[in-house]
N, C-alpha and C positions, 0 to 999 in steps of 0.2 A: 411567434413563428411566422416568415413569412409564406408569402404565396405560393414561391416556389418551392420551397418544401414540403409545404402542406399538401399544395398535389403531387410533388416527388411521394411521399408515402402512401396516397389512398391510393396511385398509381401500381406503387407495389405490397398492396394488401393488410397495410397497416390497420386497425380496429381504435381508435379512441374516442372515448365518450363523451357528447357534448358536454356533459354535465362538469367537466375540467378545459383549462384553457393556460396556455403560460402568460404568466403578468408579471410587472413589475411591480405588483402590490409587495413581494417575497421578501421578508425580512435581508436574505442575500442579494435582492436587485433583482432576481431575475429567477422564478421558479411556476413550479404548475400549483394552480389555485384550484377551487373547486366552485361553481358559482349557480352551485343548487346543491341541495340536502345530498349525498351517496349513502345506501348502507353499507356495513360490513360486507364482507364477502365478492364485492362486487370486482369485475372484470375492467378494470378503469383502463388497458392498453393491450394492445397483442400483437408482436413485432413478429412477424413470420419469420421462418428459417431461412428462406431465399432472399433477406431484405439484412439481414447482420453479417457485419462486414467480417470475412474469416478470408483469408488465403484459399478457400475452397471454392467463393465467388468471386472471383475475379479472371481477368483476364490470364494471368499467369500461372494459374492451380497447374499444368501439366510440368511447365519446368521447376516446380518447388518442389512435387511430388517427386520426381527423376533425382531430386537432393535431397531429401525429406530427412534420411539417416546423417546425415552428414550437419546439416540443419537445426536438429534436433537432439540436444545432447544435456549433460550433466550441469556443464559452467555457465551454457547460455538461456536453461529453459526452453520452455514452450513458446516464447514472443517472439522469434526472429522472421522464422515463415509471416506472421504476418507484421511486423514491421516491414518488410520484402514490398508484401503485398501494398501495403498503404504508402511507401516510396514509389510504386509504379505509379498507381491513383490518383496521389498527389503532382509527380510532376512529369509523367511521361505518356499521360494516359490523355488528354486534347479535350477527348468525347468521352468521358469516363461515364458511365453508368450511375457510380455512386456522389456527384460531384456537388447535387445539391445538401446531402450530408458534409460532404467536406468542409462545403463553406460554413458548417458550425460549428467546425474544428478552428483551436487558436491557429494562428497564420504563422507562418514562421519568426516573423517579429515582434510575435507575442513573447512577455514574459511574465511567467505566474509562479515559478518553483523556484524551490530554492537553488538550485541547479545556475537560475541562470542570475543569481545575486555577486555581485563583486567580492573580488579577494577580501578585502576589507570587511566587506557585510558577512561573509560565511569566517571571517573571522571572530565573529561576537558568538560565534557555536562555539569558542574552544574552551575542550574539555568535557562537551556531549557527547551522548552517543548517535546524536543526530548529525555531525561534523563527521562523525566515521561513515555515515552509512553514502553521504552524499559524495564522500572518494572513492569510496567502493562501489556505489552504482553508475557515477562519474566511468571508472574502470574497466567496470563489467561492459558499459556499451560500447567503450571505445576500442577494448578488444577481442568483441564482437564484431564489430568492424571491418576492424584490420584481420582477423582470422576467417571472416564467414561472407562477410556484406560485397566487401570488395572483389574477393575471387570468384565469387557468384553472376555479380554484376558485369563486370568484366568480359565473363562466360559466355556473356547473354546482351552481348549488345543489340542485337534485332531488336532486344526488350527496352536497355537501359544504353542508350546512343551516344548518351553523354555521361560522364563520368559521376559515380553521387560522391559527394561529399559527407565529411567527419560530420559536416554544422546541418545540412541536411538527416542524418541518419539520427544522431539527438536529438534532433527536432520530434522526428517522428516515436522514437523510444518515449519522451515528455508524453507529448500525446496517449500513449498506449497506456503510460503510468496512470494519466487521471483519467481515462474514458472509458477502458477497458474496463471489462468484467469475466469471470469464468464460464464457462460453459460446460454441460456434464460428460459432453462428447467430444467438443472441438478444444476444451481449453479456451486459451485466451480471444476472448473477441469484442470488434468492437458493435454494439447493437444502437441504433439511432435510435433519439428520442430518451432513452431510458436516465442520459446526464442530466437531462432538464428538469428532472427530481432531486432537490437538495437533500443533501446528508444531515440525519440527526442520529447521535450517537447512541441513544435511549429515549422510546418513547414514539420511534417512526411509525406513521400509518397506515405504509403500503409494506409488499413485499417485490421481488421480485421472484416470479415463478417460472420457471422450465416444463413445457410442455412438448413432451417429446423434443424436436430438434428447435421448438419457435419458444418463444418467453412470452410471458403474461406478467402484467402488473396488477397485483389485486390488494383491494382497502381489507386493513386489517383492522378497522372498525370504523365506528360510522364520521362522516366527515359532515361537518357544517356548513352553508354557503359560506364564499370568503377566508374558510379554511385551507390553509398551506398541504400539500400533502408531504408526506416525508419520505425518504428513503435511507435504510443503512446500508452504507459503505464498507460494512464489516467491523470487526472488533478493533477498531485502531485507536492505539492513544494519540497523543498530541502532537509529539515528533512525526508521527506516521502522517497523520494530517497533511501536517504543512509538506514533507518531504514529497505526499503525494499529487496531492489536490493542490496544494497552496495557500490553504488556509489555516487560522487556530479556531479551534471551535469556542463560541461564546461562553454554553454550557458546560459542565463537566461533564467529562469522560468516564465510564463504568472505570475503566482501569489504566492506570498510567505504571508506564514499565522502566527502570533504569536498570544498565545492564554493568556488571561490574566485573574486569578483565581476572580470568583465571588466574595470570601472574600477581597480582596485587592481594588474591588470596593465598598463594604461597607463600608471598614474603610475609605476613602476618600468622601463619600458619603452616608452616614447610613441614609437617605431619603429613597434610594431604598427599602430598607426592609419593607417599611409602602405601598407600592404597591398592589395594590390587586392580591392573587395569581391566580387569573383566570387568567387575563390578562398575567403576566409572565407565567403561562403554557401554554397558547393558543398561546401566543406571542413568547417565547423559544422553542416548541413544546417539550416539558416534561411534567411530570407528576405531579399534583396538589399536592402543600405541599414540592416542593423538595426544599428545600432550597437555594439561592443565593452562598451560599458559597462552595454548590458541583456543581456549572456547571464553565464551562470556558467561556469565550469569545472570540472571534475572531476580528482581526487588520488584514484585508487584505491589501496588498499592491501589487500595478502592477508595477513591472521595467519603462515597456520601459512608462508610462506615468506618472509614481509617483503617479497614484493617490491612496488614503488610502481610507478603506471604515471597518468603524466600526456602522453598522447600531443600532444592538443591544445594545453597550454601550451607545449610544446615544440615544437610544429611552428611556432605563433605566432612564437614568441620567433627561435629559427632563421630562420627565414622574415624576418624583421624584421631581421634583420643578414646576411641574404644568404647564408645555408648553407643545404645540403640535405640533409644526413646523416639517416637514420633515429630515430628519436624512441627513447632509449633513457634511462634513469634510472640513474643519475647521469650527466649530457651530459657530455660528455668536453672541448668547446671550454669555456673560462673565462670567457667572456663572456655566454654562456645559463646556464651555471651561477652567476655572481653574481647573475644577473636570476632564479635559481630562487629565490635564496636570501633575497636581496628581501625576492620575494614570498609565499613561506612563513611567513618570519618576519613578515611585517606581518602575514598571515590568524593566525597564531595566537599574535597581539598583540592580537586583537581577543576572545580568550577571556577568559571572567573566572576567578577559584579555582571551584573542584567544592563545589558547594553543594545541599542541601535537595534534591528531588526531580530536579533538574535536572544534578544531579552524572554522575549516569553516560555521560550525553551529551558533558559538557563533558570527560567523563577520555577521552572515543571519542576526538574530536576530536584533542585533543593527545598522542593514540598516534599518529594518521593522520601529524599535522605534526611531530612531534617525531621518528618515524622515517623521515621524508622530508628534513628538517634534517641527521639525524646522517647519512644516506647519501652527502648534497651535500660534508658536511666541512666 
């Protein structure tokens, strides 16, 4: 940490305990150590509520609030207000209040996501469902943009004098993607300091806690000198990772998810379709009339016990030939299990070989189907 952050925060009421410090001892290069004994329970951070960056601290809160409805909607989430906000900060703000956090935000010619991998490289996804998700949140910012960012800005030149930019506004989404965190009141925000704890997916140390409007980091057991402290990042599999953060995780992951497109369950099964749609809305929890062929399905799979758990394809499928039995993996009648087996094999038919950057996604994938195959027989 440098100098000047380090008094950027005790300036605005930061709390961290000597007893941690960030090093490059961290298995990931760069994390918080601990370099004396902690107990359990202990208060290791406290990032006050006037020091996390929200569209509520900053210079701009009166004109976002005057758009806030308009802002804040269905397609685009909770992130645009302060995407807004962290576009001022960043490049229109001179004397920014927040700017020694800034500078431990990546720089705009940073590249850590998949997001910013060439045609070519996001081509070794094809056939994941990590390649979908990266066009569609590719989509979602960009016509956020062009519907929300730009008429806003526009609006408000006294604020934004010069025009933002497409490569600008991604930029700053990126950011939001791996830094942000929820909040219980404000939704998404960005809180300093709280990144510099690495992600482990089972087995993390700390937590991170909500106190009233401020957060606390507290050891969720006791830590050793020289000990890494951990943080979770939430329940994400593998694709999520890297889609997020930028990373794959070394360790396994409690649960890795492959999603398999409603339509590829019809053709192998066009029974479903004759289902009554209540039951699949009330049952998918969507919206009455949405057709079989726009939702996904989910094939979970847990590492360390193998076991697969597709409740939904199975309730479908059952359901569609008139049983009722409990949704259990490997189905025991022969007839929902040909139709698992299908449709396993078609989704992970659509996989190409493990290649170039995109390899580790495509080996996730085909552990998910490959031991949901060999379970069915």
């Amino acid at each position: 940490m440098n100098d000047e952050y380090a008094m950027w925060m005790e300036e605005r009421g930061f709390k961290v305990i000597p007893e941690v410090e960030l090093s490059t001892r961290s298995v990931s290069g760069l994390g918080v150590v601990s370099n004396n004994h902690i107990t359990a329970g202990t208060v290791v951070a406290t990032i006050p509520a006037s020091s996390i960056l929200t569209y509520r601290n900053t210079t701009i809160k009166h004109i976002i609030e005057d758009r806030i409805d308009v802002l804040l909607n269905d397609s685009s989430g909770d992130w645009v207000p302060l995407a807004l906000a962290l576009l001022f900060e960043l490049h229109y703000s001179p004397n920014s209040q927040w700017e020694p956090y800034l500078a431990t935000l990546p720089a705009p010619t940073t590249k850590w996501l998949p997001f910013h991998w060439s045609e070519d490289e996001i081509e070794t996804l094809s056939g994941t469902d990590l390649l979908g998700d990266i066009r569609d949140n590719q989509q979602r910012m960009d016509a956020a943009f062009v519907e929300l960012v730009q008429p806003f800005t526009a609006a408000h030149t006294d604020f934004f004098p010069r025009p933002v930019t497409l490569t600008m506004f991604r930029h700053v989404c990126h950011v939001l993607m791996s830094y942000s965190f929820q909040h219980g009141a404000w939704g998404t925000v960005l809180p300093p300091f709280v990144s510099a704890f690495n992600h482990r997916p089972s087995g993390h140390t700390v937590s991170l806690v909500q106190t009233g409007n401020s957060y606390q980091i507290v050891t969720d057991t006791t830590i050793s000198p020289g000990e890494e402290l951990w943080l979770s990042y939430g329940d994400l599999d593998t694709p999520n990772l890297l889609l997020k953060y930028g990373f794959v995780p070394h360790d396994p992951v409690p649960r890795e998810v492959v999603r398999v497109a409603g339509g590829l369950l019809v053709e192998v099964c066009p029974a479903v379709e004759d289902i009554d749609p209540d039951f699949i809305a009330g049952f998918l929890d969507v919206e009455k009339g949405v057709p079989l062929t726009d939702i996904d399905l989910p094939i979970n799979y847990h590492p360390a016990s193998r076991v697969i758990e597709a409740d939904e394809i199975l309730v479908l499928v059952s359901s569609a030939i008139g049983l009722s039995d409990e949704p259990v993996w490997p189905p025991a009648e022969l007839s929902v299990r040909q139709a698992c087996i299908d449709l396993v094999s078609r989704r992970l038919g659509l996989l190409g070989e493990p290649r170039g950057k995109g390899a580790p996604i495509v080996r996730c994938e085909r552990t998910v189907l490959e031991n949901a195959l060999q379970q069915l027989g």
